[in-house]
N, CA, C, O and CB atoms as a CASP TS submission, in Angstrom:
PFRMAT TS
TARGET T0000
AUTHOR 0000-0000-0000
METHOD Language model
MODEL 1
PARENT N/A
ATOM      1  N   UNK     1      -3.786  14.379   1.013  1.00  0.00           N
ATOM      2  CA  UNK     1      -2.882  13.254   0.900  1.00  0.00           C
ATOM      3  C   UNK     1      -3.651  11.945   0.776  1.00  0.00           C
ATOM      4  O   UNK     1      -3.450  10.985   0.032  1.00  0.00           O
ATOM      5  CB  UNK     1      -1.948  13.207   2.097  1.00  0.00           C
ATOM      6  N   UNK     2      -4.430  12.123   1.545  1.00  0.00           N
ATOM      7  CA  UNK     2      -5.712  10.415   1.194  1.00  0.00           C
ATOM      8  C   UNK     2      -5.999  10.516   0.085  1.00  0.00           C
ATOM      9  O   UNK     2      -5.036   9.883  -0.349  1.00  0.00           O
ATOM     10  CB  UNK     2      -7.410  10.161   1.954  1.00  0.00           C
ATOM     11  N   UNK     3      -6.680  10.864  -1.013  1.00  0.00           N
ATOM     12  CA  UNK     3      -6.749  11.137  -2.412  1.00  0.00           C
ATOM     13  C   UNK     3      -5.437  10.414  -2.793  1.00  0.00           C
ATOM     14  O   UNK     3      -5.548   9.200  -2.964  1.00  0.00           O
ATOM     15  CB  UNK     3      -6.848  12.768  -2.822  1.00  0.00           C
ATOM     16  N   UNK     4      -4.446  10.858  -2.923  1.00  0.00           N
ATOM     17  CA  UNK     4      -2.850  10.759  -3.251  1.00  0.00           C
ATOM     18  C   UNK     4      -2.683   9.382  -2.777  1.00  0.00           C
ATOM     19  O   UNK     4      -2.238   8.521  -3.537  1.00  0.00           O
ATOM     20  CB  UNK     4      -1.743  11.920  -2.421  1.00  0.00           C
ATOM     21  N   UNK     5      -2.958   9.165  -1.769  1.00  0.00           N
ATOM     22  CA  UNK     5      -2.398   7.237  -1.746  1.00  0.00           C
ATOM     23  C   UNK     5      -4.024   6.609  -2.236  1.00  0.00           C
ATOM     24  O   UNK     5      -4.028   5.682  -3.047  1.00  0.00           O
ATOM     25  CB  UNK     5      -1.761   6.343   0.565  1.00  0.00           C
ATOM     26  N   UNK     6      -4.989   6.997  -1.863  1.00  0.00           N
ATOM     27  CA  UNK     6      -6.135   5.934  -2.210  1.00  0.00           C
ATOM     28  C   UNK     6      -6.123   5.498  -4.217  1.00  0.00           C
ATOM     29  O   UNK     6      -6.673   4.486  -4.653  1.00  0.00           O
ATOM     30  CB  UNK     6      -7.948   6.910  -1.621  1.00  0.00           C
ATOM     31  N   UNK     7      -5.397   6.501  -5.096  1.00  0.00           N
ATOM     32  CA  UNK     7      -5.212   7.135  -5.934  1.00  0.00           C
ATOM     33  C   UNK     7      -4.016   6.031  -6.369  1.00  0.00           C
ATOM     34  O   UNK     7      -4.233   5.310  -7.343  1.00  0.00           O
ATOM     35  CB  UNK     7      -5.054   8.630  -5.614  1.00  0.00           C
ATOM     36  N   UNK     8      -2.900   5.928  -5.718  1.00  0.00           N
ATOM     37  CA  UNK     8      -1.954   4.816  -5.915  1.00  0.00           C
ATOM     38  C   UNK     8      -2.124   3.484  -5.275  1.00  0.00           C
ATOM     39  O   UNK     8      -1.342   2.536  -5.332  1.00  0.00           O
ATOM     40  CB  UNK     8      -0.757   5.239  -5.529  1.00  0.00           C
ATOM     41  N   UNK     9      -3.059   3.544  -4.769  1.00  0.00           N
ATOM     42  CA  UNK     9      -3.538   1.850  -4.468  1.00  0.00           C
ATOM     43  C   UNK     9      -4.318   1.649  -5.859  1.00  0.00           C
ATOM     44  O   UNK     9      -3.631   0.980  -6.631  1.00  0.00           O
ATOM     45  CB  UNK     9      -4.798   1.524  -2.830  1.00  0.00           C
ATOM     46  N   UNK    10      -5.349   1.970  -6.310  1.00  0.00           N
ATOM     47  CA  UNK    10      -6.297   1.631  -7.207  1.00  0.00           C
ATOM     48  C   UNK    10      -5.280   1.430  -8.348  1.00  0.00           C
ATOM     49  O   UNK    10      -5.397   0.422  -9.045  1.00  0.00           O
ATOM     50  CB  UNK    10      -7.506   2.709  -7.411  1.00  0.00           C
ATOM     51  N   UNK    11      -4.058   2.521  -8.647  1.00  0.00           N
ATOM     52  CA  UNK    11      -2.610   2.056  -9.428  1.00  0.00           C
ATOM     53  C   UNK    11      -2.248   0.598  -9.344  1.00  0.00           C
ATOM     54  O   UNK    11      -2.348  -0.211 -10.266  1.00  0.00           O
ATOM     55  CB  UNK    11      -1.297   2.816  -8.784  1.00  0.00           C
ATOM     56  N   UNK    12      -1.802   0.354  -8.083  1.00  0.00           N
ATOM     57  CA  UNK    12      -1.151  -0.883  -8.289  1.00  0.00           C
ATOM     58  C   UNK    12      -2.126  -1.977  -8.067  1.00  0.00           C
ATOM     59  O   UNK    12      -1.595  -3.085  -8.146  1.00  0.00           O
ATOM     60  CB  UNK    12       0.037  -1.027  -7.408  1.00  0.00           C
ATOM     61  N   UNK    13      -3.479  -1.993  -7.795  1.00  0.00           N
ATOM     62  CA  UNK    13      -4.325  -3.131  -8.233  1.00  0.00           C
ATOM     63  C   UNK    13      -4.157  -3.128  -9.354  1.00  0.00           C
ATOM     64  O   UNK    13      -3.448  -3.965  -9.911  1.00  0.00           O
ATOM     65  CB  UNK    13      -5.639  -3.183  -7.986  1.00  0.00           C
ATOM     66  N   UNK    14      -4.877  -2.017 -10.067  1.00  0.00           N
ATOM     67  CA  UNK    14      -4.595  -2.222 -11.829  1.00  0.00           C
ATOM     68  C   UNK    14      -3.591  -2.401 -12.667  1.00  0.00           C
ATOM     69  O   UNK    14      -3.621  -2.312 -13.894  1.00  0.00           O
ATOM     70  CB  UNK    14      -4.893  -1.348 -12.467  1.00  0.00           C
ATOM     71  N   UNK    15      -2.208  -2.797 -11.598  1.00  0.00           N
ATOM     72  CA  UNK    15      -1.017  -3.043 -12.076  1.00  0.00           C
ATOM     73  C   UNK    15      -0.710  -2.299 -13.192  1.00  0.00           C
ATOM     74  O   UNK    15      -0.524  -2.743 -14.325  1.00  0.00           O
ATOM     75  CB  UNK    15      -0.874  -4.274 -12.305  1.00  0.00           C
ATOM     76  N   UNK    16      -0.665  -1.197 -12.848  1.00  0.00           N
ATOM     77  CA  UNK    16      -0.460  -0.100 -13.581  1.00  0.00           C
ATOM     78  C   UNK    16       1.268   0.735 -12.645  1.00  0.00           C
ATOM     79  O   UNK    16       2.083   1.536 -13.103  1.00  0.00           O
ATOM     80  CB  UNK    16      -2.232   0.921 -13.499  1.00  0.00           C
ATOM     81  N   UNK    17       1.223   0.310 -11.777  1.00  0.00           N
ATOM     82  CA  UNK    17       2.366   0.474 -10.826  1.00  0.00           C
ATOM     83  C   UNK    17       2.864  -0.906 -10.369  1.00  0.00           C
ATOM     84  O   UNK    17       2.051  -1.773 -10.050  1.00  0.00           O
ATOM     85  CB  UNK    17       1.936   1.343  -9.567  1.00  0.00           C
ATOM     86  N   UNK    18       4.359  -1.148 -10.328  1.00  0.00           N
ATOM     87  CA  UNK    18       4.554  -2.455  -9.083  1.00  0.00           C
ATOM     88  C   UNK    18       4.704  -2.351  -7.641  1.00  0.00           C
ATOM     89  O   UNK    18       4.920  -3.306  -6.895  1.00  0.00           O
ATOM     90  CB  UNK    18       5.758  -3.198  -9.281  1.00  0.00           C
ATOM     91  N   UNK    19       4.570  -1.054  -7.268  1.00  0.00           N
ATOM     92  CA  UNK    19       5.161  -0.956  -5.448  1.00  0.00           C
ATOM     93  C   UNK    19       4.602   0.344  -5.340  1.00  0.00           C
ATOM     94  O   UNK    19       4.090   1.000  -6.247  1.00  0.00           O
ATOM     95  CB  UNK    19       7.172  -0.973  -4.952  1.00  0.00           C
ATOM     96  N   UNK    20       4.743   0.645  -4.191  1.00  0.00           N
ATOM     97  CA  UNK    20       4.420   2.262  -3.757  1.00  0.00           C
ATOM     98  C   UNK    20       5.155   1.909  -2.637  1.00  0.00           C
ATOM     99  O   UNK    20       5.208   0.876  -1.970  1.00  0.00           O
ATOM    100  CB  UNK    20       2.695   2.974  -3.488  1.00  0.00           C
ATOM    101  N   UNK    21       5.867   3.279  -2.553  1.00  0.00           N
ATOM    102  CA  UNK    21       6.975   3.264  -1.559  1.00  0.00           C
ATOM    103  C   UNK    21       6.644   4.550  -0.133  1.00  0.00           C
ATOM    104  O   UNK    21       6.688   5.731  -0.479  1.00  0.00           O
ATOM    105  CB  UNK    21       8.540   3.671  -2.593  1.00  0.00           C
ATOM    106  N   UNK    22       6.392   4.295   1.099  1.00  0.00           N
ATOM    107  CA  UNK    22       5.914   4.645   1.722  1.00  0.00           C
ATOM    108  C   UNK    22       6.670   4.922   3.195  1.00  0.00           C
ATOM    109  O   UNK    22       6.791   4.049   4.054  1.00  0.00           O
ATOM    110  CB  UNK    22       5.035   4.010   1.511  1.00  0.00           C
ATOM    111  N   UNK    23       7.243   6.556   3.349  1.00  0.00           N
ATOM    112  CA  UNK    23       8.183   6.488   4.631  1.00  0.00           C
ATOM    113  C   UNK    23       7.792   6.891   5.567  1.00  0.00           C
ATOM    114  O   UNK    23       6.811   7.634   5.581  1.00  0.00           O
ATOM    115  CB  UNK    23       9.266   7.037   4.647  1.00  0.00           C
ATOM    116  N   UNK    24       8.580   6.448   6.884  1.00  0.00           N
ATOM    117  CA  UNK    24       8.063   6.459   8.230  1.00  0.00           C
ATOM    118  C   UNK    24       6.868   7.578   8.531  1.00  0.00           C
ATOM    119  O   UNK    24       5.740   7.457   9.009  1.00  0.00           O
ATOM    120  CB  UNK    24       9.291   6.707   9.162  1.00  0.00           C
ATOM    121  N   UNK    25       7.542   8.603   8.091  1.00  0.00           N
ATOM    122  CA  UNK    25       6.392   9.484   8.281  1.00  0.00           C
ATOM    123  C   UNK    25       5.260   9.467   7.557  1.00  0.00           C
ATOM    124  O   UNK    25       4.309  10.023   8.105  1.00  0.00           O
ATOM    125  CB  UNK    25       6.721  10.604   8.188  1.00  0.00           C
ATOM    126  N   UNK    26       5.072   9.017   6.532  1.00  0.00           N
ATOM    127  CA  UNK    26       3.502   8.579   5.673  1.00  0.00           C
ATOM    128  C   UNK    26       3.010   7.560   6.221  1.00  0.00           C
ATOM    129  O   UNK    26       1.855   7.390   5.831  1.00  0.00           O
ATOM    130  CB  UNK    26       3.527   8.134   4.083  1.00  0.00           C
ATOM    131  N   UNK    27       3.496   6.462   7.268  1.00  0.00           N
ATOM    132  CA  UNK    27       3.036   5.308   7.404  1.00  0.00           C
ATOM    133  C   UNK    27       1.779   5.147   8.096  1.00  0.00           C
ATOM    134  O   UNK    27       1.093   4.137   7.937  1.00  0.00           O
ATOM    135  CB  UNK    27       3.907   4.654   7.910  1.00  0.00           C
ATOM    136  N   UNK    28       1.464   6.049   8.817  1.00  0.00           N
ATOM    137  CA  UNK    28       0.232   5.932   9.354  1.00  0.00           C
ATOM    138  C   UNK    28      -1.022   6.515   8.850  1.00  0.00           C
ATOM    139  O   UNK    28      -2.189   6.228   9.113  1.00  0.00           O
ATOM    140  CB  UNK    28       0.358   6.304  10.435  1.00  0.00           C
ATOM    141  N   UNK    29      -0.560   7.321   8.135  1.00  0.00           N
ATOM    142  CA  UNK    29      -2.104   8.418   7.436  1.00  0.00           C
ATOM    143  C   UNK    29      -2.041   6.992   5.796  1.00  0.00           C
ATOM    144  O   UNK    29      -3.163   6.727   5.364  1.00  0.00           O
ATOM    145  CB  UNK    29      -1.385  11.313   6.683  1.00  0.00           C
ATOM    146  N   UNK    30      -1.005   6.354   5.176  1.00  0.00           N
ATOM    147  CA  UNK    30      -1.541   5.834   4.360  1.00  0.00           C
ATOM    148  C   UNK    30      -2.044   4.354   5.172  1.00  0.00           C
ATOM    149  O   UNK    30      -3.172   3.892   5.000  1.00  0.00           O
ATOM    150  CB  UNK    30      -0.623   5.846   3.148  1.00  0.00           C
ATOM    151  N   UNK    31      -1.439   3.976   5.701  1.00  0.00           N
ATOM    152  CA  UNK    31      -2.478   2.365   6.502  1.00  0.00           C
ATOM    153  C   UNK    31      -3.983   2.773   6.461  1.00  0.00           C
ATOM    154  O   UNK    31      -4.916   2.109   6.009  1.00  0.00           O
ATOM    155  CB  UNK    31      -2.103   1.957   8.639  1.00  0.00           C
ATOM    156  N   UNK    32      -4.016   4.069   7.059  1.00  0.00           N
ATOM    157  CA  UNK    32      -5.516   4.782   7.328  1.00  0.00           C
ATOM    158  C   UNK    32      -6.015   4.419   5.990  1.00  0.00           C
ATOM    159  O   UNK    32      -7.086   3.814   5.945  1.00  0.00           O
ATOM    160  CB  UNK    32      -5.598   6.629   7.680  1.00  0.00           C
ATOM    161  N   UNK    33      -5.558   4.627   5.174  1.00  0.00           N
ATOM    162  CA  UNK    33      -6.736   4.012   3.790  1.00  0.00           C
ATOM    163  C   UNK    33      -6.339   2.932   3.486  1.00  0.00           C
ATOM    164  O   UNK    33      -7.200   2.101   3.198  1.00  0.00           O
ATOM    165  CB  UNK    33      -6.857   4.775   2.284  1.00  0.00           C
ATOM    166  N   UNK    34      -5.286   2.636   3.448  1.00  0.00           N
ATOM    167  CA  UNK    34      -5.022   0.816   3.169  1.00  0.00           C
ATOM    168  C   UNK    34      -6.146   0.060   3.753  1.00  0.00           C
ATOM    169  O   UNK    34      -6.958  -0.327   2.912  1.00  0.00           O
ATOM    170  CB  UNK    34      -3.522   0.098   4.003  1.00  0.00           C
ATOM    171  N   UNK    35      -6.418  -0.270   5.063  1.00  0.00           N
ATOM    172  CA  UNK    35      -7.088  -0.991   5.925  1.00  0.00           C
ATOM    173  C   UNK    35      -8.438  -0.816   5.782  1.00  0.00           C
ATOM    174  O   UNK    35      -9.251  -1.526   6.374  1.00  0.00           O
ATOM    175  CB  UNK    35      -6.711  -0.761   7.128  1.00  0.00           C
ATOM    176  N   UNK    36      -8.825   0.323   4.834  1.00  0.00           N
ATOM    177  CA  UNK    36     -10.619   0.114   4.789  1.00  0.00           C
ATOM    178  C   UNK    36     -10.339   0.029   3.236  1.00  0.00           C
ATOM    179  O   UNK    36     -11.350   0.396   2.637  1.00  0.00           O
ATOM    180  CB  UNK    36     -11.977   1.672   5.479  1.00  0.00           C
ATOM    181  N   UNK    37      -9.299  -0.334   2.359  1.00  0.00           N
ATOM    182  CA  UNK    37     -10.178  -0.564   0.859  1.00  0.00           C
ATOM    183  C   UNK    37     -10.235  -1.961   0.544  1.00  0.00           C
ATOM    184  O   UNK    37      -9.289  -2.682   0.862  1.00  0.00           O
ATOM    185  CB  UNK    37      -9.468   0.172  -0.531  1.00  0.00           C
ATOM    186  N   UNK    38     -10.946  -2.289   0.126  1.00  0.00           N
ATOM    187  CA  UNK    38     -11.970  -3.616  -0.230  1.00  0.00           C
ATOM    188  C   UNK    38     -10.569  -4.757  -0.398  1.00  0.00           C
ATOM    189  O   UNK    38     -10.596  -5.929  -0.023  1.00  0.00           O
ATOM    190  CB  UNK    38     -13.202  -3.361  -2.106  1.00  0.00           C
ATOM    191  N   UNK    39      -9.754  -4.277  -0.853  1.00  0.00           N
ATOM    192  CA  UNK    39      -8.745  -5.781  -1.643  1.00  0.00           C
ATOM    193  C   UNK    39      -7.514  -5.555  -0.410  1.00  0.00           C
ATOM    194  O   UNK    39      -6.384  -5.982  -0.646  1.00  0.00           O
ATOM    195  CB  UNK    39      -7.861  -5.467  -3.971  1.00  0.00           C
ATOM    196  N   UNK    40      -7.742  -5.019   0.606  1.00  0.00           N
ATOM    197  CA  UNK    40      -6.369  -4.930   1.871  1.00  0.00           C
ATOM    198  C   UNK    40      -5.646  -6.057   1.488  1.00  0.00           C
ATOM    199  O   UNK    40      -4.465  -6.101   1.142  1.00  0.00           O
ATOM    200  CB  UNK    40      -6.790  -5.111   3.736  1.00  0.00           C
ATOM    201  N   UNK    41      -6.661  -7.200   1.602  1.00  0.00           N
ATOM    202  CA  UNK    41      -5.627  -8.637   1.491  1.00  0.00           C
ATOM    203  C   UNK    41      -4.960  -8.995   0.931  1.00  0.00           C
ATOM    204  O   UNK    41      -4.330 -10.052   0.956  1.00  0.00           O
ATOM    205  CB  UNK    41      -5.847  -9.555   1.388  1.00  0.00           C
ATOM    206  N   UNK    42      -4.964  -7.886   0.084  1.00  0.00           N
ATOM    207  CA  UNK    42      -4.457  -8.242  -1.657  1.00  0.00           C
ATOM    208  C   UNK    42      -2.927  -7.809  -1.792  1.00  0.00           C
ATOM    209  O   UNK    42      -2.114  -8.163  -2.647  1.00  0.00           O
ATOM    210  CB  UNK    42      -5.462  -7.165  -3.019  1.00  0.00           C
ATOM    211  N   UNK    43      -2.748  -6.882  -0.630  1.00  0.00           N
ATOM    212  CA  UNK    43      -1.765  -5.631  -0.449  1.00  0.00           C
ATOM    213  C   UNK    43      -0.399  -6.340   0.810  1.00  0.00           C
ATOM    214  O   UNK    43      -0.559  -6.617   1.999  1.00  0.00           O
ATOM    215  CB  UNK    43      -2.938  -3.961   0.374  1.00  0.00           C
ATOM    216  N   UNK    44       0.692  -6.437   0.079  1.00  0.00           N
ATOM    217  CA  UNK    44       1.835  -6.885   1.309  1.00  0.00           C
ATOM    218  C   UNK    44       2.817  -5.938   1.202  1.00  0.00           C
ATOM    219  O   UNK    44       3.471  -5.464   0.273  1.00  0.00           O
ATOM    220  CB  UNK    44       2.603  -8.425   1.178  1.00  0.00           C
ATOM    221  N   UNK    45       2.738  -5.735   2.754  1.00  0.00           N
ATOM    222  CA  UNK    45       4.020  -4.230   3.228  1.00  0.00           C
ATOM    223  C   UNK    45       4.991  -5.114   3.664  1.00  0.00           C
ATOM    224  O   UNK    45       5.039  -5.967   4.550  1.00  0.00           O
ATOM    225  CB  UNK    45       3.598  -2.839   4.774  1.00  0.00           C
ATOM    226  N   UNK    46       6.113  -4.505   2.423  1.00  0.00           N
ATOM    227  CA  UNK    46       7.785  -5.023   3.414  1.00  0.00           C
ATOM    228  C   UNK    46       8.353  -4.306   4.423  1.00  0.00           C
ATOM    229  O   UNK    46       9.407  -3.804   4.034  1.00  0.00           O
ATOM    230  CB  UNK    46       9.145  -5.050   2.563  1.00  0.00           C
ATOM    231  N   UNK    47       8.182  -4.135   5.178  1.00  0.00           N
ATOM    232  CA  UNK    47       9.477  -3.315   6.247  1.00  0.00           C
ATOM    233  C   UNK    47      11.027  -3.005   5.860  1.00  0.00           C
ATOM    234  O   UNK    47      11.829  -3.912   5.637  1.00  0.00           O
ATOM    235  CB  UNK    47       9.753  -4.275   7.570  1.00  0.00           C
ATOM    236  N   UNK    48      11.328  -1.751   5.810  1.00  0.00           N
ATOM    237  CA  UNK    48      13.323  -1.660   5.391  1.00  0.00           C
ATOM    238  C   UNK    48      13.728  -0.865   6.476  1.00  0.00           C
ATOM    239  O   UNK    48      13.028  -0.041   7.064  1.00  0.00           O
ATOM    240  CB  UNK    48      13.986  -0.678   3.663  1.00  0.00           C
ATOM    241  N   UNK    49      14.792  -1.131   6.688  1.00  0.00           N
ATOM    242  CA  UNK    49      15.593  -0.337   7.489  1.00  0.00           C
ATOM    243  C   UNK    49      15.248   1.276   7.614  1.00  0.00           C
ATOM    244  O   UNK    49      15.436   2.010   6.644  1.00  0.00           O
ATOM    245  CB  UNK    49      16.928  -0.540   6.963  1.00  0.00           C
ATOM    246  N   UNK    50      14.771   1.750   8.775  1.00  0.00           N
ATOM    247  CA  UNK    50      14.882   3.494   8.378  1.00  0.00           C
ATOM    248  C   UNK    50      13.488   3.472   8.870  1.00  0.00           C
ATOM    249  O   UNK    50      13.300   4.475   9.559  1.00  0.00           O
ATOM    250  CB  UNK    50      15.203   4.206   6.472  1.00  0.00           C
ATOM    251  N   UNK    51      12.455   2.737   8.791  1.00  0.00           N
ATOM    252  CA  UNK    51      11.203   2.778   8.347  1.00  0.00           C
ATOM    253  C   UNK    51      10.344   3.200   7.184  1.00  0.00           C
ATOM    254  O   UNK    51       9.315   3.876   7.183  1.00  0.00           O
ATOM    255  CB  UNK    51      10.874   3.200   9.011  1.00  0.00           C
ATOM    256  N   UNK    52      10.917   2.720   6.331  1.00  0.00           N
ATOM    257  CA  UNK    52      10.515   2.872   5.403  1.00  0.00           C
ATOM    258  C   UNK    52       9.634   1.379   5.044  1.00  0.00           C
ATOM    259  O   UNK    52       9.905   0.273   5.510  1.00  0.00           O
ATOM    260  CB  UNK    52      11.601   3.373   4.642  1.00  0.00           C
ATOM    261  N   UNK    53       8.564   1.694   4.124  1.00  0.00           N
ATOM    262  CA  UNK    53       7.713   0.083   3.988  1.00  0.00           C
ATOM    263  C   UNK    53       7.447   0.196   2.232  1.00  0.00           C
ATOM    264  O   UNK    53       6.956   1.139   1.612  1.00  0.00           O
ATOM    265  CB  UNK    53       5.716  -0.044   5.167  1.00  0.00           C
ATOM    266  N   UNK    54       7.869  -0.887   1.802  1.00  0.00           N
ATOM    267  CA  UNK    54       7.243  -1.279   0.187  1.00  0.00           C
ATOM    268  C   UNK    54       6.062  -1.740   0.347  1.00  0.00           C
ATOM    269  O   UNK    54       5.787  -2.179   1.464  1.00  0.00           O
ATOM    270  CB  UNK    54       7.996  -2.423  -0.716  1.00  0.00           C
ATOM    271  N   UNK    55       5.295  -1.762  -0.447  1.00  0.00           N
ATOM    272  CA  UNK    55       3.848  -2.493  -0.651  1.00  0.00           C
ATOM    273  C   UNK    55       3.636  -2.918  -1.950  1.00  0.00           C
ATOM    274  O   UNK    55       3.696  -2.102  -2.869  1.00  0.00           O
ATOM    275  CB  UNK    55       2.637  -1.607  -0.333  1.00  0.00           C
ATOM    276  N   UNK    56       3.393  -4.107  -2.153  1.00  0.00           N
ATOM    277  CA  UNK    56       2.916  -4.575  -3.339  1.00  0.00           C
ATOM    278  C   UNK    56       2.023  -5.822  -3.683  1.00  0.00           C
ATOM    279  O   UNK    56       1.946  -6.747  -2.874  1.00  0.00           O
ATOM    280  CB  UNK    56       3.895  -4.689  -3.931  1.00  0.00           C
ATOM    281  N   UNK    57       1.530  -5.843  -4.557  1.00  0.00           N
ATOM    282  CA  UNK    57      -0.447  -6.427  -4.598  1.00  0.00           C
ATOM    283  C   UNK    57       0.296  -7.742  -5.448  1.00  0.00           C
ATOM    284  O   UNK    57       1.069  -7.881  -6.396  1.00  0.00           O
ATOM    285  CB  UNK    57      -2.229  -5.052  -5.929  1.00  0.00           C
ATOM    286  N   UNK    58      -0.601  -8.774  -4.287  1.00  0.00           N
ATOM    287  CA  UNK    58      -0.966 -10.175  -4.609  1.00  0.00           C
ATOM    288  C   UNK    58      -2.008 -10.436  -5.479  1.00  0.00           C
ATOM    289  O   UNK    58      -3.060  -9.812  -5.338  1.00  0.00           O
ATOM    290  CB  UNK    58      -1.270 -10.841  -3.527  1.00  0.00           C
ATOM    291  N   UNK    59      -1.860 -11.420  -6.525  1.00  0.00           N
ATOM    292  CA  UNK    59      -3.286 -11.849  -6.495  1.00  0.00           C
ATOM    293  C   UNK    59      -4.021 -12.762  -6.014  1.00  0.00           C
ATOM    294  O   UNK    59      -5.178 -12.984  -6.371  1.00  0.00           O
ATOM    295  CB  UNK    59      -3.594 -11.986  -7.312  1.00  0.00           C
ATOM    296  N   UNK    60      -3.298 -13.462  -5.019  1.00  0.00           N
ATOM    297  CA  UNK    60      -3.983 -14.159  -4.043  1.00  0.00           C
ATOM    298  C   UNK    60      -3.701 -12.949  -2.770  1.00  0.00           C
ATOM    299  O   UNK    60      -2.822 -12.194  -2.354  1.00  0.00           O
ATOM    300  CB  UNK    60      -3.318 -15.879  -3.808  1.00  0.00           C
ATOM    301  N   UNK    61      -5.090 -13.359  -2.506  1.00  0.00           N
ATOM    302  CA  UNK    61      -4.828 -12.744  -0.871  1.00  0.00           C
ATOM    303  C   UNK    61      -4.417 -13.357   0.352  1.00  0.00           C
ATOM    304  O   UNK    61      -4.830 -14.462   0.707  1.00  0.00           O
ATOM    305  CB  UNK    61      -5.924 -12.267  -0.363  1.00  0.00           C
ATOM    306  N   UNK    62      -3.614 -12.662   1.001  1.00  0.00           N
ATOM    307  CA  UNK    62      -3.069 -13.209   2.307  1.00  0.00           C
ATOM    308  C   UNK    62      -4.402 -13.650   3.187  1.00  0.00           C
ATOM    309  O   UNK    62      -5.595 -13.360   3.109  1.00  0.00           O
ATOM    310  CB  UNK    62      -2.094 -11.988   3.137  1.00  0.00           C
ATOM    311  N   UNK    63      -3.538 -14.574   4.147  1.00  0.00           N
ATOM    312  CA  UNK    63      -4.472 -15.146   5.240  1.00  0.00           C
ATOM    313  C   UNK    63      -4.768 -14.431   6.047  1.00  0.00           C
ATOM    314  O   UNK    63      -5.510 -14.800   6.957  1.00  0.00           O
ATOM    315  CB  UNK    63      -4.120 -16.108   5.913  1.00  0.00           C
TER
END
C-alpha cells in the first residue's frame, strides 16, 4: 500500500491528479509517507465528515 499512495502523491505534484481521497481507515499508513516526502508542505488535508480527508498540492507551501 506505501508504493500505492507514495505513487499518488508524486501524481498530484505532477498535477497529473487534483486530490487523492483518503478514508479513515487509510489515514494513518498514508500520513506515514506523506510526512517524510520532500514537498509535505506542499500537500493540504481537508477533513469531511465520516473521516474521511481530501488532500491537495499547493504551490506555495504552507507555514
Amino acid at each position: 500500500m506505501t508504493t500505492q499512495y507514495e505513487q499518488q502523491l508524486e501524481q498530484l505534484i505532477a498535477q497529473q491528479i487534483t486530490k487523492i481521497e483518503i478514508s479513515k481507515q487509510d489515514f494513518y499508513a498514508f500520513r506515514e509517507v506523506l510526512v517524510k516526502h520532500p514537498k509535505f508542505k506542499h500537500i493540504r488535508g481537508t477533513a469531511h465528515q465520516g473521516g474521511r480527508v481530501t488532500y491537495t498540492y499547493l504551490e506555495v507551501p504552507r507555514s
